[in-house]
VMD Tcl script that draws the C-alpha trace (Angstrom):
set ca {
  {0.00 0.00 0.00}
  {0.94 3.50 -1.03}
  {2.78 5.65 2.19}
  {0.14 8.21 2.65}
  {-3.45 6.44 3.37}
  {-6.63 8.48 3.23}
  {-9.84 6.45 4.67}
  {-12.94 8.32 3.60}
  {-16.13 7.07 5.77}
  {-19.47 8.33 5.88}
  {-20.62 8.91 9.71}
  {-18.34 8.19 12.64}
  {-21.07 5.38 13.80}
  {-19.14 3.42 11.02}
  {-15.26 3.43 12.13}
  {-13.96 5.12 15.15}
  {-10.89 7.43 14.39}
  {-9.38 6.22 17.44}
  {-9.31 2.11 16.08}
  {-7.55 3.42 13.37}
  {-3.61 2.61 13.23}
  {-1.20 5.79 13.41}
  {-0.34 7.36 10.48}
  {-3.51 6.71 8.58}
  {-5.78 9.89 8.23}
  {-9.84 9.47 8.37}
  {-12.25 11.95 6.88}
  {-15.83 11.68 7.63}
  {-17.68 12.49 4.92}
  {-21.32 12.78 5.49}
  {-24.16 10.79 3.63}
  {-24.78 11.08 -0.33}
  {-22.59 11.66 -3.43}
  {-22.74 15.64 -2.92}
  {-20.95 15.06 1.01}
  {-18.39 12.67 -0.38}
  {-17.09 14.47 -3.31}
  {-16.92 17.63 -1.53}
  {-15.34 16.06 1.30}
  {-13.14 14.17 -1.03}
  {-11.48 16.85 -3.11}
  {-10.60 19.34 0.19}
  {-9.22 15.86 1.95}
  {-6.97 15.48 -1.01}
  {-6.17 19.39 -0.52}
  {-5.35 18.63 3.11}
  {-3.53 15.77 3.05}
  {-2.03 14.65 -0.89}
  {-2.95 10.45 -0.26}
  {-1.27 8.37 -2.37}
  {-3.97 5.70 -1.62}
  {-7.61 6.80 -1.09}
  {-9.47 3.45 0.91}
  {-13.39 3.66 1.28}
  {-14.84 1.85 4.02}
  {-18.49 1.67 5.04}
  {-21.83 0.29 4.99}
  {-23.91 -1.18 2.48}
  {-27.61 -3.21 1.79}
  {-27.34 -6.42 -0.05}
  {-28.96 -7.20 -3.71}
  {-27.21 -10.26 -4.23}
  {-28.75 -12.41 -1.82}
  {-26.10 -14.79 -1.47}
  {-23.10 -12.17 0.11}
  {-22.44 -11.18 3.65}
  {-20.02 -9.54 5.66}
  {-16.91 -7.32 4.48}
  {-16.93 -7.10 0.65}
  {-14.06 -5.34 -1.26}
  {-15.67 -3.81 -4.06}
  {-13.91 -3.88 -7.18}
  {-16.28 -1.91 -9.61}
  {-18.55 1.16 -8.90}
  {-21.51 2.41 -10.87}
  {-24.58 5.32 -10.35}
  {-28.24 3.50 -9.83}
  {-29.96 7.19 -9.70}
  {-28.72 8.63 -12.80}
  {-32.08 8.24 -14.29}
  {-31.87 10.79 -17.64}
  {-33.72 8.20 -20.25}
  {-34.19 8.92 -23.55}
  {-31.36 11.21 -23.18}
  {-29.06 8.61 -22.07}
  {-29.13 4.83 -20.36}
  {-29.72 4.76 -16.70}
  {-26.43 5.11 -14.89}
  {-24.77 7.27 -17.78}
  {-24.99 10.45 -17.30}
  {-25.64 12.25 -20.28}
  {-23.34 15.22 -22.14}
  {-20.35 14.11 -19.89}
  {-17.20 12.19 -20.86}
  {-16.55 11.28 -17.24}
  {-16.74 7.19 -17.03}
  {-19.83 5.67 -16.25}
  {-18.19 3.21 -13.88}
  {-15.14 3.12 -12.12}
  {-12.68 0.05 -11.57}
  {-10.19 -0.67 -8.30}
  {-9.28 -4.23 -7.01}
  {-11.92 -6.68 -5.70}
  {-14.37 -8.52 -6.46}
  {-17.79 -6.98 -6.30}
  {-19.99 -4.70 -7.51}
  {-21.41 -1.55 -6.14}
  {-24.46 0.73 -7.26}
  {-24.31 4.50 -5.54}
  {-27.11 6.51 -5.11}
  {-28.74 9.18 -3.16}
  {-30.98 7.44 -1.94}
  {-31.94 4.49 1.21}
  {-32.85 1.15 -0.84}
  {-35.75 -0.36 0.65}
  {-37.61 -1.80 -2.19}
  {-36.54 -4.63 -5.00}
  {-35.28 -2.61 -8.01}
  {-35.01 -4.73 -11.20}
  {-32.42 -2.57 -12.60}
  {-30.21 -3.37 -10.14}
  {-30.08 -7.16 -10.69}
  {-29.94 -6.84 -14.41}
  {-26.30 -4.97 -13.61}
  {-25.33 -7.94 -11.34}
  {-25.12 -4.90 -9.11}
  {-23.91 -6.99 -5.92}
  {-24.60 -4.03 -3.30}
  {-25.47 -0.90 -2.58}
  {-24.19 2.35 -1.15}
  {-24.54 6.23 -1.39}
  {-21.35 7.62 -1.24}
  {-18.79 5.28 -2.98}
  {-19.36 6.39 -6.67}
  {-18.18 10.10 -5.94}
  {-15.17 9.03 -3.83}
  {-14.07 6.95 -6.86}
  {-14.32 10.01 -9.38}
  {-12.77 12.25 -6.97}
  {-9.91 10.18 -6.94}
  {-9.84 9.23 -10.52}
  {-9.98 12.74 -11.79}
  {-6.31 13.39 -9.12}
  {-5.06 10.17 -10.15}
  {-5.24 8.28 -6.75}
  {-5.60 4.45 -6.59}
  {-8.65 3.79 -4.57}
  {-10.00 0.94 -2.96}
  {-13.42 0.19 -1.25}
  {-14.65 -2.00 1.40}
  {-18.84 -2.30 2.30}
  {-19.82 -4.06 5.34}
  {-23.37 -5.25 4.42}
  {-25.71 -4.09 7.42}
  {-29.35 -4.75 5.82}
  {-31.06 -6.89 2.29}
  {-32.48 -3.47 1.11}
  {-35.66 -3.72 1.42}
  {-38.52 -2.27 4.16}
  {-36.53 -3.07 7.13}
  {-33.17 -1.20 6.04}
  {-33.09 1.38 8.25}
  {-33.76 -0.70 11.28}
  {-31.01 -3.20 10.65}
  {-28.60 -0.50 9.35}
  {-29.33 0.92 12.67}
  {-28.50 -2.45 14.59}
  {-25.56 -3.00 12.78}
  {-24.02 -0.05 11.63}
  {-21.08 -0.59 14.09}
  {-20.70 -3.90 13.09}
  {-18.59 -3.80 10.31}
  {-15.63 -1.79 12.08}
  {-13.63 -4.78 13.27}
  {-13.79 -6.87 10.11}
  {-12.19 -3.89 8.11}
  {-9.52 -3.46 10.84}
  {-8.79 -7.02 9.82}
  {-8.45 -6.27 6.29}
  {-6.70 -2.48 6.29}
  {-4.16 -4.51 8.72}
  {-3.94 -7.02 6.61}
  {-3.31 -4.41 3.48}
  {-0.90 -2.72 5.63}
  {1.21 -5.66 5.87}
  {1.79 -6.61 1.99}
}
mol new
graphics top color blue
foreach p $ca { graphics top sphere $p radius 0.5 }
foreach p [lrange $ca 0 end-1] q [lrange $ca 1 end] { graphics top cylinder $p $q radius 0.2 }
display resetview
């Protein structure tokens, strides 16, 4: 891993700067794609990363997954602009419609809480979901930063999301610990 690690997280509830190993900086970003690209581009100011690592939580689509997930390809799910372009391309704009880091699953960003079965979503083989993770990855691929992601899945996205979210939130800290040690080491 690079020498100067930037963890962006959403909310505090999700990974305690204090479990964090010394050295490695943590920026909370807020929820959405708006709070993590702003929050993004003035932590890059702040502190130049050569390594940008996303960790937090996520609701399942792909029934069959559980626990920590390293994401290896991000795409929107709101970017609803149809005729003038597919859903999750946003139209007039040569920016990438997805963006690609090491793992093995597949994430869908939007601004929005998933509660409810959305056929688009399995049609993508969209494994989970998110709301921040798509903006961190164009931040970072507009300065040239590797970046790397890691969702804990908290809920199945459906009607009782928030409630498990809210049970398990914290969950997910421990298991990334693993893995960021684990990172650190190779």
């Amino acid at each position: 891993m690079g020498a100067n690690i930037l963890i962006i997280t959403a909310l505090e509830s999700e990974l305690k700067r204090e479990s964090l190993p010394a050295g490695i900086d943590i920026v909370y970003s807020g929820v959405g794609k708006l709070n993590s690209a702003l929050a993004s581009m003035k932590a890059i100011e702040q502190f130049s990363p050569t390594q940008i690592i996303n960790f937090g939580t996520a609701g399942k689509v792909n029934a069959d997954l559980h626990g920590l997930l390293s994401i290896g390809r991000v795409i929107q799910r709101d970017m609803h602009t149809e005729p003038l372009a597919t859903r999750g391309t946003t139209p007039f704009c040569d920016r990438p419609h997805e963006y690609l880091s090491h793992g093995k699953y597949l994430c869908g960003s939007g601004d929005s809480f998933v509660i409810a079965h959305d056929p688009w979503l399995h049609d993508q083989a969209v494994d989970v979901v998110d709301m921040e993770l798509f903006a961190i990855a164009a931040i970072a691929h507009d300065h040239h930063i590797p970046w790397q992601s890691f969702k804990y899945i908290t809920d199945e996205a459906n009607e009782d999301s928030g409630e498990d979210w809210q049970a398990k939130v914290h969950l997910g800290q421990e298991l990334f610990l693993a893995a960021l040690s684990q990172a650190l080491a190779n």
